[in-house]
C-alpha positions as CSV (number, residue, x, y, z in Angstrom):
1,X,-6.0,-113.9,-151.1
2,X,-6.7,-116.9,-148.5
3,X,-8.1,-120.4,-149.8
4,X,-8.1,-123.6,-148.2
5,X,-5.7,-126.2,-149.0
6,X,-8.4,-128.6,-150.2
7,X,-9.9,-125.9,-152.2
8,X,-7.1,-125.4,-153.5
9,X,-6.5,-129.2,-154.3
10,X,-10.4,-129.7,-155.9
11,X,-9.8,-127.2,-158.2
12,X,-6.4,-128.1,-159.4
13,X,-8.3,-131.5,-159.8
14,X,-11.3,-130.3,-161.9
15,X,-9.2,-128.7,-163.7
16,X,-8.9,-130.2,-167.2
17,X,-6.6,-132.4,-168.6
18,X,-3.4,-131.0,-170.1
19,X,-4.2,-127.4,-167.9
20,X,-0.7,-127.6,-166.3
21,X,1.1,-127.9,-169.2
22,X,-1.3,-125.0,-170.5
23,X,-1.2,-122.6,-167.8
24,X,2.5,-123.0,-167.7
25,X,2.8,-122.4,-171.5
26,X,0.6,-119.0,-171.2
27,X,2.9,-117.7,-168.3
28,X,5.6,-118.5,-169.3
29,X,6.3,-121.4,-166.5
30,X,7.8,-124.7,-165.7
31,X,5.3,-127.3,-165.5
32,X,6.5,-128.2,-162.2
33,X,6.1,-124.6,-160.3
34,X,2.1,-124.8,-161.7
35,X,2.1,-128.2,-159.9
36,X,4.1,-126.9,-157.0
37,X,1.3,-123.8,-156.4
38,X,-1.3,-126.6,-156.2
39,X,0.5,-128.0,-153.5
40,X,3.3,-130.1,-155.1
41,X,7.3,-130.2,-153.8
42,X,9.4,-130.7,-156.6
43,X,11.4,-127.2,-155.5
44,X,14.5,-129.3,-158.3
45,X,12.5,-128.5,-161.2
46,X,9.9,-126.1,-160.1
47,X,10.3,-122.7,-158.0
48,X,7.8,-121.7,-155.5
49,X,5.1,-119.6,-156.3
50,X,4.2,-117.4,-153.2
51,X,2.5,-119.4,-151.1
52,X,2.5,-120.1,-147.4
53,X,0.3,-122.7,-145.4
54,X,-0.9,-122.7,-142.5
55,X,-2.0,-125.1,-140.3
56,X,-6.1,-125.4,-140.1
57,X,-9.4,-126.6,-140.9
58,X,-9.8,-128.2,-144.4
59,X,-6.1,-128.8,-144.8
60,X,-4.6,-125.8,-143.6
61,X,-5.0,-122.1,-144.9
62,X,-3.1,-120.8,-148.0
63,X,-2.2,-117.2,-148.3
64,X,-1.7,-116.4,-151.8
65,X,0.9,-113.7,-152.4
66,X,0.4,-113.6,-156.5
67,X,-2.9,-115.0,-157.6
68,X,-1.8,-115.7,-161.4
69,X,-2.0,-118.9,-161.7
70,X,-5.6,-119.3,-159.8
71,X,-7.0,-116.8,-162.2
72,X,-5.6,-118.6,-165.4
73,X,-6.5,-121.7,-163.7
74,X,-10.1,-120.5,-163.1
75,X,-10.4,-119.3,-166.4
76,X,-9.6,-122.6,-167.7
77,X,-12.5,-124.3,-165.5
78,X,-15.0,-121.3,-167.4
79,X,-13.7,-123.0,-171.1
80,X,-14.7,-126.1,-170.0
């Protein structure tokens, strides 16, 4: 799957509150490899979660390699 980054980034931030903590409760993640897939770099307490960027419009590109956590996290934004 390709997204922007700043797609990426708006729906991480409509996203309601607590939904890291959630999604990484449901899938049995860290908090901080949820936050790293929407773009954070804590790699100490978080792993990386399949992603590559590439330079270009809106941020860059994002290739998605497992879409898990955008599904859950679009889920989440249906709830709300």
């Amino acid at each position: 799957m390709r997204i922007t980054f700043n797609e990426l980034r708006r729906l991480k931030d409509s996203l309601p509150d607590g939904s890291m903590h959630r999604i990484a409760d449901e899938l049995n993640l860290t908090v901080e490899t949820v936050r790293n897939y929407f773009g954070g770099s804590d790699y100490n307490h978080g792993e990386a979660m399949g992603l590559s960027i590439e330079q270009g419009p809106d941020g860059g590109i994002v290739d998605i390699a497992d879409d898990t956590i955008l599904i859950k996290a679009k889920e989440l934004l249906e709830q709300a």
